[in-house]
C-alpha positions in Angstrom: -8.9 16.6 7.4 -6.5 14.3 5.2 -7.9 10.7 4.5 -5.5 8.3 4.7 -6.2 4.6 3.3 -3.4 1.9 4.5 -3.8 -1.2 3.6 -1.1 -4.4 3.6 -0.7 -6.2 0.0 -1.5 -9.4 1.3 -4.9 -11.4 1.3 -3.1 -13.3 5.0 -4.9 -13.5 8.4 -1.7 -12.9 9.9 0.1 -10.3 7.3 2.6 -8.4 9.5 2.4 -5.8 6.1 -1.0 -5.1 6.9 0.1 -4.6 10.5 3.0 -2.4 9.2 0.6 -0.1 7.5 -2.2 0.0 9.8 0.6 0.9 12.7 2.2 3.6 10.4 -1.0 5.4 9.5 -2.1 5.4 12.6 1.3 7.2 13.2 0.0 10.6 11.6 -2.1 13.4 13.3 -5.0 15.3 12.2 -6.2 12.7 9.6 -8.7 10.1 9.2 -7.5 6.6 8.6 -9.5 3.7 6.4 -7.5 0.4 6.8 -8.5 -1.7 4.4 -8.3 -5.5 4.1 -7.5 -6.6 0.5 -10.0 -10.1 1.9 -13.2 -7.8 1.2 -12.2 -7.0 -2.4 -11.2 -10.5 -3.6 -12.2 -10.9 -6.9 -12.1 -13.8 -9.6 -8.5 -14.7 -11.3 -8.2 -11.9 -13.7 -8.9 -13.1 -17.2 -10.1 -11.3 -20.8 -13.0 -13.6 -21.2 -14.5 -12.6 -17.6 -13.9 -9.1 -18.6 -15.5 -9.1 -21.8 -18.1 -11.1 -20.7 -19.2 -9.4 -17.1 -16.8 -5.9 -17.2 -14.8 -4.9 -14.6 -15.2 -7.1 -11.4 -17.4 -4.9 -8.9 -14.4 -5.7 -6.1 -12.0 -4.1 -8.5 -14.6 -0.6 -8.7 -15.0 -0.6 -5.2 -11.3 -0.5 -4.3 -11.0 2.4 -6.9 -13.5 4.3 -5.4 -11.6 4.0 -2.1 -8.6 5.7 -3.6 -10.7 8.0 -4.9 -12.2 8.9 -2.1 -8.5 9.1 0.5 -5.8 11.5 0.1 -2.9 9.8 0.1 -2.6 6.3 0.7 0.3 4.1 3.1 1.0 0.7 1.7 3.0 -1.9 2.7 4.0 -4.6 0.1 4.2 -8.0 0.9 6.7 -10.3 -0.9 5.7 -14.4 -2.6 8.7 -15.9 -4.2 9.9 -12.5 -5.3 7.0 -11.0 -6.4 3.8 -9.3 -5.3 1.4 -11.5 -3.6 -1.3 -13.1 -6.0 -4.2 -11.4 -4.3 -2.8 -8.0 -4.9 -1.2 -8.2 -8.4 -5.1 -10.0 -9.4 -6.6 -7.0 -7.8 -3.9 -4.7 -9.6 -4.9 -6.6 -12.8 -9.1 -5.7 -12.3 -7.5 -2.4 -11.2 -5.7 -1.6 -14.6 -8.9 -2.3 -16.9 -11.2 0.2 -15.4 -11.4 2.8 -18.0 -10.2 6.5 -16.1 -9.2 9.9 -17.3 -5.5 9.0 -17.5 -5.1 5.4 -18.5 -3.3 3.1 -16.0 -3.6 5.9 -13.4 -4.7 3.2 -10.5 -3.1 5.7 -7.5 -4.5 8.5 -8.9 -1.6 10.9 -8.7 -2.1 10.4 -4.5 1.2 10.5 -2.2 2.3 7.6 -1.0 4.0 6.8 1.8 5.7 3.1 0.6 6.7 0.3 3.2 7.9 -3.2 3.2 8.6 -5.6 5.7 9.5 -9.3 6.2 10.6 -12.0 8.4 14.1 -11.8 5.9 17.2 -10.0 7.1 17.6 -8.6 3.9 17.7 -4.8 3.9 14.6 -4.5 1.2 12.7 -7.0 -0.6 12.5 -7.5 -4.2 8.8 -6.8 -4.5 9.7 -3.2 -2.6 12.5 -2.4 -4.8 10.3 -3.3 -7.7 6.9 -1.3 -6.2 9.7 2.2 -6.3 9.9 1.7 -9.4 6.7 0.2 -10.9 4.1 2.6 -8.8 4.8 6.2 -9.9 4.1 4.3 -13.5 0.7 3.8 -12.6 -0.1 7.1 -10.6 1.8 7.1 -7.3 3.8 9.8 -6.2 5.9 8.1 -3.9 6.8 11.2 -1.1 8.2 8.1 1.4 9.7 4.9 2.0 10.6 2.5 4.9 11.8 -0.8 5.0 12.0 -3.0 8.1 13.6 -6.3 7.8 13.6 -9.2 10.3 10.1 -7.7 11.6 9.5 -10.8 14.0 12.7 -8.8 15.6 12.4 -5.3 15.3 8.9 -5.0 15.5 6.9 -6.1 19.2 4.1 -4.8 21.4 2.7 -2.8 18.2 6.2 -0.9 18.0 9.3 -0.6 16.1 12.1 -1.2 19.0 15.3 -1.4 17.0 16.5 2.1 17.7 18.3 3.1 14.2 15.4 1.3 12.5 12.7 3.3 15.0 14.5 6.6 13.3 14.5 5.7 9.8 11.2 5.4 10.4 10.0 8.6 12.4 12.1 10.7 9.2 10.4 9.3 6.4 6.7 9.8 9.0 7.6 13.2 9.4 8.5 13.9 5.9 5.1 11.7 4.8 3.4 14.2 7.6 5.0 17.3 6.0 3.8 16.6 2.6 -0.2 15.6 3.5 -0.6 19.1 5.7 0.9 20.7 2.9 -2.4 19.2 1.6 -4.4 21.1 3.3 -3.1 24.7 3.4 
C-alpha cells in the first residue's frame, strides 16, 4: 500500500493549507495517509553557530525520516508576504543541512502532488508559482498541481463546491492517483 504524507506549510491553528492537503489526500484510495502538523517539528531559527555547535536540529531529522518513510507526499503551500511561511522555509533551512546521498535532495525524488490555496482571488500565489519551480531543485517530482483561490468561497463543509474548480481538481487527483498505483505494479 502507497504511504502518503500531506502536510500544510503553515505552523497556523487554523491553516486552510493544511486543511487543503489533509482533504486531498484523503481523496486517494488504497493508501495510507500520515498528516503531519509542521507544530511538532518546530525547531530553533536556523543559524550556522547552532549547527556547528549542536548539528542538525533533531525536529529537522525527524521530518526527514518521515519523507523517507512515505511514498509520495501532498503539500499545500501557504503564502506570508509573498513568500513561504517562516515555520516552513526554517524547517526547509534544518532540512537542507542534513548530510544525504544526493546533496539538497530534501523530497527524495518522491511524487508530489503540489497545492495552494488562499483567501486571495488571485489564480495562484507567488509562493506556489515559486514552489513549481524551486521543488524539483531539491528532489520533488512534481506529477500534480491545483490551485484554489478565494478558499473561504469555493471551499465549505470539507468540499470543493465551485464546479469548474471541483474538476480541476478531480484531473490532477486522478492523474496524482495514476502515477502512485503505477507505484505499486
Amino acid at each position: 500500500m502507497t504511504k502518503i504524507l500531506a502536510f500544510g506549510a503553515s505552523n497556523s491553528s487554523t491553516s486552510i493549507n493544511r486543511t487543503l492537503a489533509a482533504y486531498a489526500a484523503h481523496q486517494f484510495e488504497n493508501v495510507d495517509i500520515t498528516v503531519a502538523d509542521l507544530n511538532d517539528y518546530a525547531s530553533p531559527l536556523y543559524a550556522t553557530d547552532l549547527e556547528i555547535q549542536n548539528g542538525v536540529h533533531e525536529n529537522a531529522l525527524r521530518f526527514y525520516e518521515l519523507i523517507k518513510e512515505n511514498d509520495a507526499i501532498v503539500i499545500s503551500v501557504a503564502e506570508y508576504n509573498g513568500l513561504h511561511t517562516s515555520a516552513f522555509k526554517n524547517l526547509w533551512d534544518w532540512l537542507s543541512r542534513i548530510p544525504m546521498e544526493t546533496p539538497m535532495n530534501i523530497w527524495g525524488g518522491k511524487p508530489m502532488f503540489l497545492l495552494g490555496t488562499s483567501p486571495s482571488k488571485r489564480a495562484e500565489s507567488n509562493v506556489f508559482i515559486i514552489s513549481k519551480e524551486l521543488f524539483p531543485h531539491f528532489g520533488a517530482e512534481i506529477v500534480a498541481s491545483f490551485y484554489l483561490p478565494s478558499y473561504r468561497h469555493f471551499f465549505k463543509d470539507g468540499e470543493i463546491v465551485e464546479d469548474d474548480y471541483r474538476t480541476k481538481f478531480n484531473e490532477q487527483k486522478s492523474k496524482f492517483q495514476k502515477h502512485i498505483k503505477s507505484l505499486n505494479n
